[in-house]
Backbone bond lengths (Angstrom), bond angles and torsions (degrees), N, CA, C in turn:
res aa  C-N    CA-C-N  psi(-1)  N-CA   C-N-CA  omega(-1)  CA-C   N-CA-C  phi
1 X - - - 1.455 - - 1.525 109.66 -
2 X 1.550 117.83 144.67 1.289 112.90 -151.77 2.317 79.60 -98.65
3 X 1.401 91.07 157.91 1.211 106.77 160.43 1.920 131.74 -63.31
4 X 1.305 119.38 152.58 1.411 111.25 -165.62 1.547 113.27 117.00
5 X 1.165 121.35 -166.28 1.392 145.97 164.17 1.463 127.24 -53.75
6 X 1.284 110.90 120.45 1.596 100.03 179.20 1.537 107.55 -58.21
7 X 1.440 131.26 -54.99 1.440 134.43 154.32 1.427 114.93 -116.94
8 X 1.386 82.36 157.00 1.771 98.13 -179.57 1.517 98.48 -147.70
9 X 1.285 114.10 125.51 1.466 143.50 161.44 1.392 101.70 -78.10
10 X 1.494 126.64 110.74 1.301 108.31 150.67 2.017 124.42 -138.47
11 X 1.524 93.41 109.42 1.367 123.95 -166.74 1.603 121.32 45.58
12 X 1.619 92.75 57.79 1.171 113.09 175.86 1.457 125.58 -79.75
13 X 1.650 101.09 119.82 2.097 108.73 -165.11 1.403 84.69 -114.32
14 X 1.523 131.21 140.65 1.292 158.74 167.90 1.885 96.39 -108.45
15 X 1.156 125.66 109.85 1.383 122.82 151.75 1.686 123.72 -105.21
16 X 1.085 110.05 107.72 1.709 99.76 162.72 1.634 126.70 -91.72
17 X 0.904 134.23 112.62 1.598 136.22 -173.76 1.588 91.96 75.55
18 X 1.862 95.10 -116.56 1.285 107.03 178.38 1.887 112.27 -102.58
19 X 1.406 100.13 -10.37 1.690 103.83 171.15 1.665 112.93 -65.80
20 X 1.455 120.68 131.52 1.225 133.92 -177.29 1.686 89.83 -116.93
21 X 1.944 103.97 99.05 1.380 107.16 164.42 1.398 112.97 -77.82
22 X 1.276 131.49 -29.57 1.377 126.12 -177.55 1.615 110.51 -123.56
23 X 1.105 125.91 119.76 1.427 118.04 177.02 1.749 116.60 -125.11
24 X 1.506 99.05 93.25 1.578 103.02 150.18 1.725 81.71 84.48
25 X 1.735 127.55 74.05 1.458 102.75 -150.75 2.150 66.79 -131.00
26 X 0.866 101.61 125.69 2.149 122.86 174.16 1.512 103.15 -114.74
27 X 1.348 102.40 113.16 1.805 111.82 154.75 1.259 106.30 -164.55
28 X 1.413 88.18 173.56 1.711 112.64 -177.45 1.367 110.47 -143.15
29 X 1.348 104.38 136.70 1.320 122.13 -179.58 1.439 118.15 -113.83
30 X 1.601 147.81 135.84 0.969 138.64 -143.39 1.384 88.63 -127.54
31 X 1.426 118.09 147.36 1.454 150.73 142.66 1.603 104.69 -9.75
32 X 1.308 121.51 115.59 1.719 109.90 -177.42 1.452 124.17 68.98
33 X 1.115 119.56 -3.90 1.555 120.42 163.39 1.367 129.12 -71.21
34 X 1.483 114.89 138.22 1.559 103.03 158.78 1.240 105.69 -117.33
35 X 1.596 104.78 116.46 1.430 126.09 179.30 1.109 93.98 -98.67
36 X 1.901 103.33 141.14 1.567 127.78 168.13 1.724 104.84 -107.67
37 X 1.275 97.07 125.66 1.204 120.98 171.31 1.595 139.48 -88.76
38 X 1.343 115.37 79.37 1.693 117.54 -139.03 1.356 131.16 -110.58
39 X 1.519 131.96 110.65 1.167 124.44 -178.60 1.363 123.67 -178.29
40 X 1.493 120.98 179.31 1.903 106.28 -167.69 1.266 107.79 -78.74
41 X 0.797 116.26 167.65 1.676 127.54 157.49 1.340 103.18 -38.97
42 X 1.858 101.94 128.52 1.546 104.50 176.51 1.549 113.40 80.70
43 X 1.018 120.49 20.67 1.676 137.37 -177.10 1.745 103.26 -83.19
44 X 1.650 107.12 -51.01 1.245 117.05 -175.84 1.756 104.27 110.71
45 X 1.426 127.18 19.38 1.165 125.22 152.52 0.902 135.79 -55.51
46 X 1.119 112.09 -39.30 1.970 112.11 157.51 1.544 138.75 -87.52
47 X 1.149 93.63 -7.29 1.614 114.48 151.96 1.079 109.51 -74.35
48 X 1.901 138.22 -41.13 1.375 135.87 156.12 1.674 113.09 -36.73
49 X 0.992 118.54 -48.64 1.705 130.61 -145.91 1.648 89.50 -94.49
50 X 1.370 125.78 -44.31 1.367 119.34 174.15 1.267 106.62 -53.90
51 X 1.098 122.55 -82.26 1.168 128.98 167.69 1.710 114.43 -27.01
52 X 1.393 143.28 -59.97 1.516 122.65 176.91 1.664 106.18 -46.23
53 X 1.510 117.74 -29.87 1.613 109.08 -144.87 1.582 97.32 -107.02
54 X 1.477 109.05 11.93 1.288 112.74 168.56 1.619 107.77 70.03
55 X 1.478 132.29 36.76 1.274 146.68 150.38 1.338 117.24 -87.15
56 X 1.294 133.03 -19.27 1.432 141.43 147.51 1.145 129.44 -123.98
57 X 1.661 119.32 152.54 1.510 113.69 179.12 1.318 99.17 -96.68
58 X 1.401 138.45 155.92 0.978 130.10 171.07 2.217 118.00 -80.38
59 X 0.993 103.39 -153.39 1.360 93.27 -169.13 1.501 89.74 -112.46
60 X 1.828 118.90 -61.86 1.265 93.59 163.60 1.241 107.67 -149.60
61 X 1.636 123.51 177.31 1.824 103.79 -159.09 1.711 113.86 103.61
62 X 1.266 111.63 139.41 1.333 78.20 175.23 1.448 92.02 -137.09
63 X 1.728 122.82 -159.36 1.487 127.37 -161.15 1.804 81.01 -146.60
64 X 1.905 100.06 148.53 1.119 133.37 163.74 0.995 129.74 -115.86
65 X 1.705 126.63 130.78 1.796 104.15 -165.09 1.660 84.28 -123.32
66 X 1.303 129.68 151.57 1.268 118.46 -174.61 1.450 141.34 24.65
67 X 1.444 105.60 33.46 1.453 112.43 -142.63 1.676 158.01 121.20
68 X 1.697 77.39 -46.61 1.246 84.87 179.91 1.610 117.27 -140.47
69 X 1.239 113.44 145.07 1.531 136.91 -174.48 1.556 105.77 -41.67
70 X 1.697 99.20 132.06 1.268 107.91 150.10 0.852 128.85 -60.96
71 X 1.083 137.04 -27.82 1.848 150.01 -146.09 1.846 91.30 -99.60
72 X 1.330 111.80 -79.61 1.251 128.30 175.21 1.402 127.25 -34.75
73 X 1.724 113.87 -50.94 1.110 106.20 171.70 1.413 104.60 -164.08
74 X 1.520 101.52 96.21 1.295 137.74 -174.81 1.775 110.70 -49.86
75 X 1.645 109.21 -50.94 1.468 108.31 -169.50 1.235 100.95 -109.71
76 X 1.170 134.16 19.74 2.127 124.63 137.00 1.246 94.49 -79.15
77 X 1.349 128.89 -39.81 1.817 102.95 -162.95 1.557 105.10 -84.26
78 X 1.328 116.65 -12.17 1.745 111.42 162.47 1.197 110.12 -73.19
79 X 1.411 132.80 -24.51 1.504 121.09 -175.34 1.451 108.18 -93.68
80 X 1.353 118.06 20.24 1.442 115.33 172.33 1.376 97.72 -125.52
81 X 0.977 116.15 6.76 1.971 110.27 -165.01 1.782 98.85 -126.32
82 X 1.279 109.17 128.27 1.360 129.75 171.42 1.721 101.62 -96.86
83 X 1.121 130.57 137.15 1.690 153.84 -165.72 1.505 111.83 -138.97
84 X 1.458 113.98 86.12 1.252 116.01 159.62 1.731 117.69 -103.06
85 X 1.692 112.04 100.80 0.755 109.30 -163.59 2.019 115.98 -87.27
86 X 1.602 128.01 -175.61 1.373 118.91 169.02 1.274 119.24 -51.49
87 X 1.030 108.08 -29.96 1.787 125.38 -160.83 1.486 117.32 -157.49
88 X 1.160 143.43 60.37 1.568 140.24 -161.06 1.388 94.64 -83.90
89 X 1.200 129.69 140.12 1.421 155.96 116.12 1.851 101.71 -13.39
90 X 1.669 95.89 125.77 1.565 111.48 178.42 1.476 81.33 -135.41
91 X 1.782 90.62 168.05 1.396 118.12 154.18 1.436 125.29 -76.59
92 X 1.261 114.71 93.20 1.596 102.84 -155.86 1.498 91.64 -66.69
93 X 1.098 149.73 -52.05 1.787 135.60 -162.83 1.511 102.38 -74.94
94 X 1.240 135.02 12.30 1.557 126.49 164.53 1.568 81.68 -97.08
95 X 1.672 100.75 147.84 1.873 124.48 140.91 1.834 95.35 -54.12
96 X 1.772 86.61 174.40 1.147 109.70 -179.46 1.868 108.52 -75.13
97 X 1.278 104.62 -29.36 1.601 120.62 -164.02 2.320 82.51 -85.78
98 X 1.124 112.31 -55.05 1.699 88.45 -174.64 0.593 134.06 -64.41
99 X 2.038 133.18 -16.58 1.274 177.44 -149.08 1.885 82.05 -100.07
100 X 1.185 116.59 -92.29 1.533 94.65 -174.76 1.068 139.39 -60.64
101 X 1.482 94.10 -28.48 1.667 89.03 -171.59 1.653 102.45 -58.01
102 X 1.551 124.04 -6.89 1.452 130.47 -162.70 1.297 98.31 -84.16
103 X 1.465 111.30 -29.85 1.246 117.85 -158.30 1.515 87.87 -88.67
104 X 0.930 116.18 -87.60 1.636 114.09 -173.77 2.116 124.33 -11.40
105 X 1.258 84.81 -52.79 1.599 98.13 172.85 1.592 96.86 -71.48
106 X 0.975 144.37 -11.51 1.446 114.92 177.18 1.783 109.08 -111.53
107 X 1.599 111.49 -1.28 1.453 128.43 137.20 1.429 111.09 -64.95
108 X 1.228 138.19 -7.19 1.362 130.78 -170.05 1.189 100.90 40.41
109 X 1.591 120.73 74.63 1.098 123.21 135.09 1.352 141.08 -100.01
110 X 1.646 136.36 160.33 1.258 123.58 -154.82 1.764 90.94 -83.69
111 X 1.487 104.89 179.93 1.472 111.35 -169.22 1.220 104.72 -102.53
112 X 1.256 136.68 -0.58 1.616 133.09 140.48 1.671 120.07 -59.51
113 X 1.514 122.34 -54.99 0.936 170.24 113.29 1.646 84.61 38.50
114 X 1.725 94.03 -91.40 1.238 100.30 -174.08 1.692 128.39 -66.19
115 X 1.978 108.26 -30.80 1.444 76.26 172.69 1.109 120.31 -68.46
116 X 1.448 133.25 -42.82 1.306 137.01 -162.64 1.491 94.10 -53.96
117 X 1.150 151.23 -52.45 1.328 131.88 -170.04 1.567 105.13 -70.90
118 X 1.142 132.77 -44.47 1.750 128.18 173.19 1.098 84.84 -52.46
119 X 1.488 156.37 -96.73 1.275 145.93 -111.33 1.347 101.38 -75.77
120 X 1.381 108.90 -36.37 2.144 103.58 -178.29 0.903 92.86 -90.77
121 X 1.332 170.18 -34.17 1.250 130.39 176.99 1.886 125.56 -118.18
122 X 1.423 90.70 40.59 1.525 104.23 157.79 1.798 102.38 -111.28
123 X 1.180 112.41 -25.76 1.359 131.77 133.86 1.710 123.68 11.92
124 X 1.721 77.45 -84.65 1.564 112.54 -145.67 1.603 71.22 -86.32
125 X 1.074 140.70 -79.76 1.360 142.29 -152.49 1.792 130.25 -68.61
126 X 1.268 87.60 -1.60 1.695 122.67 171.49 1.512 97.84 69.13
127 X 1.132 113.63 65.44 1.876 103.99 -177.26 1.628 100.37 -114.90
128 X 1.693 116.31 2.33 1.567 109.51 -172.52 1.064 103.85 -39.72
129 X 1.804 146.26 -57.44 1.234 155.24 -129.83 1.865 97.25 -81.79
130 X 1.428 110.74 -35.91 1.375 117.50 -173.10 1.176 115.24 -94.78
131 X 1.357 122.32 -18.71 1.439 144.00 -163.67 2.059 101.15 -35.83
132 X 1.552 112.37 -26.72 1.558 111.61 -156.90 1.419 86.82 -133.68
133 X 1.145 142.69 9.58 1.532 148.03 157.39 1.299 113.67 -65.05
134 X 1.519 120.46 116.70 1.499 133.36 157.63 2.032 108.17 -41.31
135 X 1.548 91.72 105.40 1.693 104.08 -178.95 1.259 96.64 -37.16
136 X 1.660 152.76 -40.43 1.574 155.37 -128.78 1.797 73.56 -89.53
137 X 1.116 143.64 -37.38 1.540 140.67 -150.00 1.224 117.65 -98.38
138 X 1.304 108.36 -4.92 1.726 125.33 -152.34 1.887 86.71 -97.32
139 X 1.067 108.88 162.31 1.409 130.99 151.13 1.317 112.42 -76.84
140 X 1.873 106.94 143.87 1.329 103.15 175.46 1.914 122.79 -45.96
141 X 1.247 87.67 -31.48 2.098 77.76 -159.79 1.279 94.97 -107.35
142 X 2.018 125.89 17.07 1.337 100.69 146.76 1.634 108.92 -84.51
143 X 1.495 124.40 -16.52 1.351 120.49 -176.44 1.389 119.88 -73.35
144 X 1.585 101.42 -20.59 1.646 110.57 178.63 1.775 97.02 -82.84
145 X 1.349 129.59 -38.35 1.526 113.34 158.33 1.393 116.07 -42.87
146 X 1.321 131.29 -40.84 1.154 116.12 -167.33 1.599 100.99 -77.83
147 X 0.715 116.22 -49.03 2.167 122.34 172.43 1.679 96.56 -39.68
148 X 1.291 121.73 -56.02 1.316 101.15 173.40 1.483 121.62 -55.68
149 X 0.955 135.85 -62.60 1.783 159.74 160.09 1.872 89.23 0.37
150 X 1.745 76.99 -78.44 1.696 84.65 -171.49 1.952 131.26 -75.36
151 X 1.604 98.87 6.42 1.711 95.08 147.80 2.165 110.75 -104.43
152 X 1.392 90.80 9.76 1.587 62.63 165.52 1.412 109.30 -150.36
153 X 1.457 102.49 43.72 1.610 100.18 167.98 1.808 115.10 -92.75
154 X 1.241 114.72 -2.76 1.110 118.70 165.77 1.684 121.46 -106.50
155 X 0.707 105.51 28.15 1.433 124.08 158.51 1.590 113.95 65.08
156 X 1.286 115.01 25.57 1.806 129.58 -166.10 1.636 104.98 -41.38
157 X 1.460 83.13 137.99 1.750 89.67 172.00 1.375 107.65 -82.29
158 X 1.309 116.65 -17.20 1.769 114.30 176.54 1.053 106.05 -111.35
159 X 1.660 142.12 137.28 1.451 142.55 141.52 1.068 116.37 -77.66
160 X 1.799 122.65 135.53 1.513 95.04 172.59 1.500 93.86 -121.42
161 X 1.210 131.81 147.03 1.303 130.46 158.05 1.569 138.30 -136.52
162 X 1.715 107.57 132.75 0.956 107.75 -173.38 1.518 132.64 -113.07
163 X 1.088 107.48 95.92 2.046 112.17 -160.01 1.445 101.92 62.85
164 X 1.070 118.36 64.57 1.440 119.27 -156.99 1.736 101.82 -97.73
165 X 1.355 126.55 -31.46 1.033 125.52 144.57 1.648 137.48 -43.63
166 X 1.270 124.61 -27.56 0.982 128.20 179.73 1.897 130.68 -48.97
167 X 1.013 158.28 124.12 1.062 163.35 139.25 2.051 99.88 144.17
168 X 1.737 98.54 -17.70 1.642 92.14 171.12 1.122 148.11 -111.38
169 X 1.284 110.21 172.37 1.760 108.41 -159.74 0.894 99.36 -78.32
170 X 1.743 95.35 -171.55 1.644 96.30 -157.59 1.832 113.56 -102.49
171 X 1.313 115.28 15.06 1.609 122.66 161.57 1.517 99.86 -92.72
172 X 1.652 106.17 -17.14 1.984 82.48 -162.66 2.561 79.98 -86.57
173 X 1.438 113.32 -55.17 1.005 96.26 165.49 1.593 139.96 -11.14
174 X 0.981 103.76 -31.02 2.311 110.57 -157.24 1.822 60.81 -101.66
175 X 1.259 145.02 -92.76 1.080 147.91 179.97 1.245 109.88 -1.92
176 X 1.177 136.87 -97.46 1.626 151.37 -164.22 2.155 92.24 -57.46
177 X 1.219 118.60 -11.75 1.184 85.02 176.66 1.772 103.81 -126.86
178 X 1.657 114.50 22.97 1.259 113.08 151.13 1.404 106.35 -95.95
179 X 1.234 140.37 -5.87 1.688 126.54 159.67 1.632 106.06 -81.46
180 X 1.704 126.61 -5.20 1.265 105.32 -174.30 1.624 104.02 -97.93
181 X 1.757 104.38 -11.58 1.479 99.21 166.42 1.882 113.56 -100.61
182 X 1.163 108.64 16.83 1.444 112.04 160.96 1.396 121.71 -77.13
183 X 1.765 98.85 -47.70 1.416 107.38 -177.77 1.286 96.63 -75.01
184 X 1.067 153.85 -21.66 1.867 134.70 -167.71 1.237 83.55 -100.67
185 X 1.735 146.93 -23.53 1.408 93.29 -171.02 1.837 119.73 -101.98
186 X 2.115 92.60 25.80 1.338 110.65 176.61 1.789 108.36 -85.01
187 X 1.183 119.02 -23.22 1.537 131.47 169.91 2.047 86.98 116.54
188 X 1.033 105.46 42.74 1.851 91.21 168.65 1.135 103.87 -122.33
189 X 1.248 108.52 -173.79 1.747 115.12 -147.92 1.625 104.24 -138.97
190 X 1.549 98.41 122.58 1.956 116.52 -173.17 1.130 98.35 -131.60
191 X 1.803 94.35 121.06 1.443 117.09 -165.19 2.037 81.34 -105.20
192 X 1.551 119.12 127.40 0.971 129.05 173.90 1.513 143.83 -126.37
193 X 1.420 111.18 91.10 1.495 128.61 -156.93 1.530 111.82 -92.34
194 X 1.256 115.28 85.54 1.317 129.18 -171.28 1.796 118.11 -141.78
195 X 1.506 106.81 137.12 1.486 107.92 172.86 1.660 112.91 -79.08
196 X 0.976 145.23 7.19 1.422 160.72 -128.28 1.819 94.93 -129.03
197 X 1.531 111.41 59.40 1.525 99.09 -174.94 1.497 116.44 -77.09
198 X 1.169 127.51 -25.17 1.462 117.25 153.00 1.950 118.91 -27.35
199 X 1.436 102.41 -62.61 1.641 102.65 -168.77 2.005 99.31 -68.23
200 X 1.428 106.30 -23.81 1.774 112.21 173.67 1.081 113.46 -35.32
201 X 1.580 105.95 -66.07 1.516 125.73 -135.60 1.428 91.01 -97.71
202 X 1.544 135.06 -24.03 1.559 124.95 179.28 1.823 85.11 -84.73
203 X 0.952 124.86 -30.39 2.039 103.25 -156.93 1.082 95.66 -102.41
204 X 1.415 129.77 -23.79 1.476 111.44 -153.25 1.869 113.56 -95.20
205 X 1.064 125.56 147.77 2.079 113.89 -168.19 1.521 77.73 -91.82
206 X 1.475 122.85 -49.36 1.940 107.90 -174.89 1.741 104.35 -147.63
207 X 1.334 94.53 162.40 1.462 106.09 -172.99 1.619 102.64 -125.26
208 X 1.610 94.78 156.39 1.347 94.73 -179.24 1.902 103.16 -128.82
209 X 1.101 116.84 138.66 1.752 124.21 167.66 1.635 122.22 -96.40
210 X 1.631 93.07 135.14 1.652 83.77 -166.72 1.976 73.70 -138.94
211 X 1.216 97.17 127.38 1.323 125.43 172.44 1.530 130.30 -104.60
212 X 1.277 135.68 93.26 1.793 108.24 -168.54 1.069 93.40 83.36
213 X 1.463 150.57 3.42 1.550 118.35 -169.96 1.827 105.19 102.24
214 X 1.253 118.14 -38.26 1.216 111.21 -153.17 1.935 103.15 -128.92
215 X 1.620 99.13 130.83 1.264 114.80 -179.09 1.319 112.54 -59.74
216 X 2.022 96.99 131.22 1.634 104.51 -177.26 1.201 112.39 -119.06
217 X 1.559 112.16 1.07 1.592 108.19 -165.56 1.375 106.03 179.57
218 X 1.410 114.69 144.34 1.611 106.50 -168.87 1.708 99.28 -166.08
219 X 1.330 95.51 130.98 1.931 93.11 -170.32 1.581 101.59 175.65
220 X 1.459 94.69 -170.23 1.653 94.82 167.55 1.507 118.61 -76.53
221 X 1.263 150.44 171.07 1.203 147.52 174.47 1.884 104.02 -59.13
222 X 1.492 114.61 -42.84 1.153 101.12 167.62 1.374 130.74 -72.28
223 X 1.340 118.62 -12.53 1.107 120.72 -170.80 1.662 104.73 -78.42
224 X 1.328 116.39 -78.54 1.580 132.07 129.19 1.482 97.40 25.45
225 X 1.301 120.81 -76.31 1.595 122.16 -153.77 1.435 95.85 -89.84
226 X 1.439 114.06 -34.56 1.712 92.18 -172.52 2.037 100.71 -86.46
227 X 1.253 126.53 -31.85 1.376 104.33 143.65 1.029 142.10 19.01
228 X 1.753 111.82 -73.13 1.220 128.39 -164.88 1.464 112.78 -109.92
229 X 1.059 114.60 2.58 1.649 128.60 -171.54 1.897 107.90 70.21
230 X 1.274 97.24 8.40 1.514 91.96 -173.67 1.743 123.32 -74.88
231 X 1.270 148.08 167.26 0.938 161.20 -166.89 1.659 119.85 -77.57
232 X 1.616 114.38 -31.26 1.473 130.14 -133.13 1.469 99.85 178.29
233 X 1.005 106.28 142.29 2.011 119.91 -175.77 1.836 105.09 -67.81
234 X 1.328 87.37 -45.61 1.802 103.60 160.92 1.245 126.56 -43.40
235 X 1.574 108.42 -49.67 1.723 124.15 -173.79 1.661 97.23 -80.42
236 X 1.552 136.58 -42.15 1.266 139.34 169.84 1.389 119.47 -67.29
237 X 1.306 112.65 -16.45 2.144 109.36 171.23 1.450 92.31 -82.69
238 X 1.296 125.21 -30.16 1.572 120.92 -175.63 1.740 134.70 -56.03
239 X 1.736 74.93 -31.75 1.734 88.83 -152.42 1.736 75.41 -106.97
240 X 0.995 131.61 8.10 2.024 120.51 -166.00 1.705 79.56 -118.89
241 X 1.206 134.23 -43.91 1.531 144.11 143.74 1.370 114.23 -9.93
242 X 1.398 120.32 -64.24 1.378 123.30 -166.22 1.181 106.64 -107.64
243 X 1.593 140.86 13.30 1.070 131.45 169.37 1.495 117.87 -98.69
244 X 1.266 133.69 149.34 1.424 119.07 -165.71 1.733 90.18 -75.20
245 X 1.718 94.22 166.11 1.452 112.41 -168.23 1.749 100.44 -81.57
246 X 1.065 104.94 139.57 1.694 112.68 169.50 1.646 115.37 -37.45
């Protein structure tokens, strides 16, 4: 792993038509952090996250994931980056167990390799019972378990996540966020894009605000909140929300 930043934004503009989702957007993300990634709907956070996971190019500017360039070399920075997205696309006629093992082999992983990682963390996420179930049969937030499964059966030095909690209960929840303090307290790095500022402000060391496209604020959650004179990380996305963008 090359030395530097787990990510680095640098003055990255996203244009669509005449909409500018990201404008002129600079950060850095450090080695072992869990950065929170924060803002309303239509901010351009997921235009961020496309863009780290190499689903968009940006317009201009480019992004670093451990080092190294999106632009340059698109599939090393996928083989270091885990993608748990709101809603990912499965194979609904694969099980959860053929679904990875698919996934794994196209991580080039070895075939020991991979069961042992399907088996611990279908495991960890209690899916043994579903493990050979057609995904079309599954419940939404057992299929969003499997989206987790399959950004971290290859062992990514980056997590990225986006509302990644969403569709699950609340055992698979306590779950998905004792692997997000497993991975930080291995020294890897979870980039975390969620409206859920309660789970922010306990996991996250700093958060960043992207308003319009464009960064308004960036610190620890306390820092962030006392910033704004606000009360709560909640009460400071509000008031950084309603203020026009820099």
């Amino acid at each position: 792993m090359n030395d530097g930043p787990a990510i680095e934004l640098r003055a990255v503009t996203k244009t669509y038509a005449e909409k500018r989702a990201l404008d002129d957007v600079s950060l850095v993300v450090h080695r072992g952090e869990v950065f929170g990634y924060l803002g309303p709907n239509g901010a351009g956070k997921t235009t961020t996250i496309k863009i780290l996971t190499g689903l968009l190019k940006p317009t201009s500017g480019d992004a670093c994931v451990t080092g190294l360039s999106i632009l340059e070399a698109p599939l090393e920075v996928k083989a270091r980056v885990g993608y748990v997205p709101e809603s990912g696309a499965l194979y609904e006629k694969l099980s959860p167990a053929e679904y990875l093992r698919l996934v794994g082999q196209l991580y080039k992983l070895g075939a020991e390799a991979i069961a042992s990682g399907v088996d611990r963390w279908l495991g960890h996420f209690r899916l043994a019972v579903e493990r050979d179930r057609p995904m079309h049969t599954l419940s939404k937030g057992t299929r969003q378990k499997v989206c987790w499964i399959a950004a971290l059966l290859h062992e990514p030095d980056v997590l990225i996540l986006d509302e990644p909690l969403n569709a699950l209960d609340v055992e698979a929840v306590a779950l998905a966020k004792d692997v997000m303090s497993e991975i930080a307290s291995s020294g890897r790095t979870i980039f975390y894009s969620s409206h859920l500022m309660d789970v922010v402000a306990r996991v996250c060391s700093r958060v960043a605000v992207l308003v319009a496209g464009r960064l308004v604020a960036c610190g620890s959650p306390d820092e962030v909140t006392a910033a704004t004179g606000a009360d709560s990380l909640e009460q400071a996305l509000l008031r950084l929300c309603r203020e026009p963008a820099p």
